[in-house]
N, C-alpha and C positions, 0 to 999 in steps of 0.2 A: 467400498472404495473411497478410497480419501481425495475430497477434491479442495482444490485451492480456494473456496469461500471457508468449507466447512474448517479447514487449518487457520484460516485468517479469524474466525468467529472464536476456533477456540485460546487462538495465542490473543486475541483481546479480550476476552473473557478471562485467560491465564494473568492479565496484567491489569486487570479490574477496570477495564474500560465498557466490559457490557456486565450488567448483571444477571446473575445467577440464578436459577428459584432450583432444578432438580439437584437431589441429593446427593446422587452418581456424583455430575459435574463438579460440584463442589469438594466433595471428596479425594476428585482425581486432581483438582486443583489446589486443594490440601496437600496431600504427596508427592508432588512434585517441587513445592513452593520447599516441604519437608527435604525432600532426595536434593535438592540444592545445595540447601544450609548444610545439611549434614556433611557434602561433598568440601562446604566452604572452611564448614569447624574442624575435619578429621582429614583430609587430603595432605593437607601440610604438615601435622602430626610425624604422619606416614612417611613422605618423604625429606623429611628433614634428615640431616649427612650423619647426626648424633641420633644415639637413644636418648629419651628425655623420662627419667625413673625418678623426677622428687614429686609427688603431686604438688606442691605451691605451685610451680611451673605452670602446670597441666592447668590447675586451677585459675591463674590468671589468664590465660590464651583464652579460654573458657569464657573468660567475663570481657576480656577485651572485645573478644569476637561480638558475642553478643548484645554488645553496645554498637558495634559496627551494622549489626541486623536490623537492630532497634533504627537507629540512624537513617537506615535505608530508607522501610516504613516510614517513616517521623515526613523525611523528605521527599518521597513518593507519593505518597497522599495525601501530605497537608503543605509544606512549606512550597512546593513548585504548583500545585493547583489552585491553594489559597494568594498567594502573593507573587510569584514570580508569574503565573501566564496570565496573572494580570497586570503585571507590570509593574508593581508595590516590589521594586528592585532594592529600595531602601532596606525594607522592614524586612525583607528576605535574608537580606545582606546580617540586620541583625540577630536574625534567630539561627540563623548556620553559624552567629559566631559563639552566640551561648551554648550552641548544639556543641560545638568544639571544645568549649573552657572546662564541659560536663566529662565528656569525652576522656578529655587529656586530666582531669584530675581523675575519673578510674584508674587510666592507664597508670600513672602516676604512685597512685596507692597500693595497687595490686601487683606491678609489677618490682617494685624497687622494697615492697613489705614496711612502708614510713614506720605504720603504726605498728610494727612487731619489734624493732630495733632501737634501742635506746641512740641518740646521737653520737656521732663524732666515731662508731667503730670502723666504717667503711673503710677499707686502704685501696688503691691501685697502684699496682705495682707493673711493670714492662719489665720485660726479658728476653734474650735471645738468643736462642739454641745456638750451638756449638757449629753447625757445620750447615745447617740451611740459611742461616742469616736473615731467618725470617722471624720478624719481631710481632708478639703478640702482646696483649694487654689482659689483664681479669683483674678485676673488683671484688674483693672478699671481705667477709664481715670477721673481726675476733681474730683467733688465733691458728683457726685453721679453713681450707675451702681446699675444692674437692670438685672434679667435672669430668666426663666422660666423652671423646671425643671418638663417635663411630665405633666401631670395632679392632681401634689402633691400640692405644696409647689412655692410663688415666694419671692426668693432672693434679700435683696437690702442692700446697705450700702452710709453710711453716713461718710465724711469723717470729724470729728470735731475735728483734730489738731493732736493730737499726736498718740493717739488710734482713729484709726477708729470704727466706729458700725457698724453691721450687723444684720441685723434681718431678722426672716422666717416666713411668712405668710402661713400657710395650707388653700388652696385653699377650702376647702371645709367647711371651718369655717372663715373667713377674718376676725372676730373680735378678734381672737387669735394669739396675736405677740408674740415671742419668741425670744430674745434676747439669740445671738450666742456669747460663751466667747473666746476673740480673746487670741490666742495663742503673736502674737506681728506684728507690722507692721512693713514696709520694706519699703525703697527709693530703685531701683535695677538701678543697673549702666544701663546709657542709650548712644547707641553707634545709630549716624545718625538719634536720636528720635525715636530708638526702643529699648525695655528693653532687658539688655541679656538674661531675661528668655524666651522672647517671638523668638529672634534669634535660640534658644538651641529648641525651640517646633516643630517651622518652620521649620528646619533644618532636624531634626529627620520626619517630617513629609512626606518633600520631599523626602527623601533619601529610603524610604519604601517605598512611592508610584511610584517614578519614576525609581526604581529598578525594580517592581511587575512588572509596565507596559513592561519596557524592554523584563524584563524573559519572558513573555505571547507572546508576537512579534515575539520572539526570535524562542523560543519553535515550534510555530506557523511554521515560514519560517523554519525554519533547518526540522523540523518534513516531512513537505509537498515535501522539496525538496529531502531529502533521501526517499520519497516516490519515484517522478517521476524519481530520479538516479534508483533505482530498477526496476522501469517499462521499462525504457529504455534499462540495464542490461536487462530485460527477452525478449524483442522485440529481442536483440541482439543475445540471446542465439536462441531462437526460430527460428531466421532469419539460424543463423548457421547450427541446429537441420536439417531444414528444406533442407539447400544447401547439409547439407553431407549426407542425404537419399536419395537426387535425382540423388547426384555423385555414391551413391549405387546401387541404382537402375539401373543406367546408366550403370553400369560395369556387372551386372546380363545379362541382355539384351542382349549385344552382344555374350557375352560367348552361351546362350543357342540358340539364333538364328546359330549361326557355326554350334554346333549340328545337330541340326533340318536340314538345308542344306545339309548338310551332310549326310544325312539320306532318303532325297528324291533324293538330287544327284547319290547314290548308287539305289535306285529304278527306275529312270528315266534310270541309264545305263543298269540294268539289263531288260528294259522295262515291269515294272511292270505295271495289270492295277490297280492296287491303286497310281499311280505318282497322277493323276488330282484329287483326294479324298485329298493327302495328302497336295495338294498345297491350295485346297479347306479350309482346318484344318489349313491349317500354315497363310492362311490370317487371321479367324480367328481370331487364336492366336494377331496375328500383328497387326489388329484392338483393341483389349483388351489393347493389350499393351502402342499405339499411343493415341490411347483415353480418357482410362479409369483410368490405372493408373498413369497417371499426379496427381490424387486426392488423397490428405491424409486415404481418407478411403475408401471403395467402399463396394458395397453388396457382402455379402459373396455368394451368387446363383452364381454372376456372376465370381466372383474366382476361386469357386469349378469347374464350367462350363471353366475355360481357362483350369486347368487341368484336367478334362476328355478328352479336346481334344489334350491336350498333351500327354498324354495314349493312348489315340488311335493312334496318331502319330506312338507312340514306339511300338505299337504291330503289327502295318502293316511294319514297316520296319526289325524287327528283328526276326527270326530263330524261330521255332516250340521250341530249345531247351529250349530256354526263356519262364520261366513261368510268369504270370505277376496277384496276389493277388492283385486284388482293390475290397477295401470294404467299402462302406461310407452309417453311419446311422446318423438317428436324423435331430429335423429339421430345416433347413435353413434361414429362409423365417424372417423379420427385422433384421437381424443381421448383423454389420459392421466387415469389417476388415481391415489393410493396404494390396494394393496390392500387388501381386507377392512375398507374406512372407514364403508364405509352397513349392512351386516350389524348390528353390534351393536344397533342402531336396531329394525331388525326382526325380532332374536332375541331386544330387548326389550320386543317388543308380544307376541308369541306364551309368552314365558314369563308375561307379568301379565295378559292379555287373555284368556285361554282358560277360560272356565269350563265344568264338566263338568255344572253343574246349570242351565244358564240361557243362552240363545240370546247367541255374544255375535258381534259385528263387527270385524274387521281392517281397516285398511283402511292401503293401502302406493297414492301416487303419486309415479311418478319422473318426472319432464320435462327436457328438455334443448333449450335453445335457445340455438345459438350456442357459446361456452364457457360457459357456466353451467347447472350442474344447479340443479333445487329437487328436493325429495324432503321428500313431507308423508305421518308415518306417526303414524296413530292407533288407539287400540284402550280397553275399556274396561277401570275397575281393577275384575277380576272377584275375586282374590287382596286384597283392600283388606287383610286384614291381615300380608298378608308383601310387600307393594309397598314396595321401599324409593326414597326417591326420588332418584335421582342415585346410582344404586349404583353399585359397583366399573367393571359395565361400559361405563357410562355416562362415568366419569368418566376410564376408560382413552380412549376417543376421543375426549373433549372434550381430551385432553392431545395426540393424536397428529392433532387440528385445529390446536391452539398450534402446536405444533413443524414440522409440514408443509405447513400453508397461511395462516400470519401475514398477519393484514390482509385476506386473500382468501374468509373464510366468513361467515356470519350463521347463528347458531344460536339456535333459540327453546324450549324445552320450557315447559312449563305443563301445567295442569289443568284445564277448562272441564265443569260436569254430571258428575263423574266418569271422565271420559274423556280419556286421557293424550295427548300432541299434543307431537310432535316436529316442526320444520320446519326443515328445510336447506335454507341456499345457497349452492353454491360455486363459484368461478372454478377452470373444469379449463386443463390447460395443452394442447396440440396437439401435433400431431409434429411 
């Protein structure tokens, strides 16, 4: 199956932006670079309105093209990489215009035959059929010329002194000549034994096609490389993404580990027998933690499971006065999530919630319907003066909601009677 990396690696692999080592690849990027050209030298051939039967013809389209291929290359991988995307716009500027002067004198050579033609024979003559009123031009060497236009009509002319003749044959009747009334004939000023109308054809010729080719080249390299700038921008962004979730996560960690110590240190002095349960819970924990949430995402069972036994923790170390609401519906079972997300929620109701002088309430609902968790954890500010609101650890998860579920959470915190009120909702992802 073809996936959209695997097309993306090989259309910049096809446009030599990655390299190559196996022989397949290269191959298949040999023939296709091949089936192009070939489409670009013989498609026009093909559909042009005449048949073209002189090979001279054939043979300059031939070398034109080819200079045009040449061109491509020349400015694909060396004039736009070397000097234009580095901004040497100058020296750019001057090697596309020798690239041109090279160009247009092939063109120039090959197409008009300089060096086959003694000067001065060239004539153009204008003419204008009889009944269409439409005026044509042809350029003929000597004493006679000769063209075949489609499957209509062949053109030829006579050149007998002062007025040339021209006459049209319909192909499909040859006993029927038609004598074309010449508008007037012409001697055209001839510079190095090419006429100036043939220099002004040439000229205009080159300058269209070896403009197209550039632009296409051009288009091509700048397109592909503000591709791979962006890929790299998002590697880079990702790379970052990824450092300051795990510098987050890193700072969670320690915080609720104090806790937890803390918590069996107070059990272990009072000689409780739940110390060896709760060190049992706290490993655990400390395996979930060392293990599992190294990983962008983990099974939500296994999440839900670190805190239960982090509730349990907190109900074996603290006071009958502590009431402790855990309620968790809906189900579990392929569903993703980052870990250690909903924790700080509820290790920030137990650090401000707990008072030691005064009956207080926890209260933790998880629900899961579908892909979406909510999870509503409230507790009272028993601590009112060391409550900070939106503290560190708060602010660590709300940052590693941005960065890992953009667009996909609703988070509410507030105050209502004293009583602090956290409410999540978020879209989990499935396996």
């Amino acid at each position: 199956m073809i996936t959209s990396e695997s097309l993306n690696s090989f259309l910049f692999s096809l446009f030599g932006f990655v390299k190559v080592k196996s022989k397949v690849h290269i191959a298949l990027i040999v023939l296709v670079h091949t089936f192009g050209w070939s489409l670009f030298f013989f498609l026009p051939l093909l559909l042009y309105p005449f048949r073209i039967t002189e090979s001279r013809v054939i043979t300059s389209e031939l070398i034109g093209k080819s200079a045009l291929v040449g061109l491509f290359y020349l400015n694909y991988y060396f004039f736009i990489p070397v000097f234009f995307e580095r901004k040497k716009y100058f020296v750019y500027g001057m090697y596309v215009l020798l690239a041109f002067i090279i160009y247009f004198g092939i063109n120039i050579v090959t197409r008009t035959g300089a060096f086959k033609h003694p000067s001065g024979n060239f004539q153009l003559i204008q003419f204008q059929p009889k009944f269409t009123g439409e005026r044509k031009e042809f350029a003929f060497q000597g004493n006679f010329f000769r063209g075949i236009d489609g499957e209509r009509e062949l053109l030829f002319g006579i050149d007998s002194g002062k007025y040339p003749q021209v006459f049209r044959i319909p192909l499909n009747n040859p006993d029927s000549v038609e004598r074309l009334s010449l508008s007037f004939p012409l001697r055209e000023p001839v510079f190095f034994g090419i006429p100036r109308g043939a220099w002004i054809v040439t000229l205009n010729n080159a300058i269209s096609s070896f403009v197209l080719m550039l632009l296409i080249g051009g288009f091509i390299r700048l397109a592909f490389s503000f591709i791979r700038n962006q890929n790299e921008i998002k590697v880079l962004e990702n790379a970052k993404l990824n450092t300051e979730v795990n510098f987050l996560k890193s700072q969670i960690n320690p915080h609720f580990l104090f806790n937890t110590l803390n918590g069996i240190y107070s059990q272990a002095h009072e000689r409780s027998e739940n110390t060896e349960y709760s060190v049992l819970k706290l490993s655990e924990l400390l395996r979930y933690m060392l293990y599992d949430s190294g990983e962008t995402e983990v099974d939500l069972e296994k999440d839900i499971s670190y805190i239960n036994n982090y509730i349990d923790l907190q109900r074996m170390r603290l006071s009958s006065k502590v009431k402790i609401n855990y309620a968790l519906k809906g189900n579990l079972q392929k569903k993703k999530i980052a870990p250690l997300l909903l924790i700080p929620f509820i290790e920030n109701a137990f650090k401000y919630g707990v008072s030691y002088r005064y009956p207080s309430t926890i209260q933790i609902e998880i629900q899961i319907f579908e892909k979406t968790l909510t999870m509503l954890v409230s507790n009272p500010m028993a601590e009112k003066n060391n409550f900070i609101p939106g503290g560190l650890g708060l602010k660590n998860v709300k940052r590693r909601l941005e960065l890992l579920y953009p667009g996909k959470y609703m988070l509410d915190i507030y105050h209502d009677n004293y009583v602090h009120v956290v409410n999540l909702k978020l879209k989990l992802n499935s396996d």
